[in-house]
C-alpha positions as CSV (number, residue, x, y, z in Angstrom):
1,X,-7.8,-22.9,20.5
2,X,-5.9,-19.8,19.7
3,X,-6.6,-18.8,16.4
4,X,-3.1,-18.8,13.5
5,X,-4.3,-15.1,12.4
6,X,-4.5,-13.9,15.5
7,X,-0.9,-14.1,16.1
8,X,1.3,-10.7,16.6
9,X,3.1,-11.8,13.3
10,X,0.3,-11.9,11.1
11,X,-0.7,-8.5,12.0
12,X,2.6,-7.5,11.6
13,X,2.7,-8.8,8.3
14,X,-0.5,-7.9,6.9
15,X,0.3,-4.1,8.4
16,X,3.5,-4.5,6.2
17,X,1.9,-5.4,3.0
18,X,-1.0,-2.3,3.6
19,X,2.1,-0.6,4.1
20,X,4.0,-1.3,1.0
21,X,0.7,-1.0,-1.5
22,X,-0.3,2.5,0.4
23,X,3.2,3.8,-1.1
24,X,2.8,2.1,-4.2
25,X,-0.5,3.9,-5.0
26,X,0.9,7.1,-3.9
27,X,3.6,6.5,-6.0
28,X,2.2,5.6,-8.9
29,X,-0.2,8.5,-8.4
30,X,2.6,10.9,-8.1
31,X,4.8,9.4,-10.8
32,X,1.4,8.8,-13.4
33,X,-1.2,10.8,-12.2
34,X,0.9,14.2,-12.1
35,X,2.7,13.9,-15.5
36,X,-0.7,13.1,-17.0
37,X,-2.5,15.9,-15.8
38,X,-0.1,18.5,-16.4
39,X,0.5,17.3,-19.9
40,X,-3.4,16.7,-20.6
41,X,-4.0,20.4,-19.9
């Protein structure tokens, strides 16, 4: 029995969501992170 999370559009999916919180944490690294070190100094 082939498995439901095997399927190419799981992995597709999943590979989307890593995708989207990867840019979000860059994001809100660059848009957070940046402003508060530079103003902290």
């Amino acid at each position: 029995m082939d498995d439901s999370r095997d399927h190419e559009s799981f992995r597709a999916a999943v590979a989307t969501a890593a995708g989207y919180g990867a840019i979000l944490a860059v994001m809100t690294l660059l848009l957070f992170g940046v402003p508060f070190l530079l103003f902290s100094l």
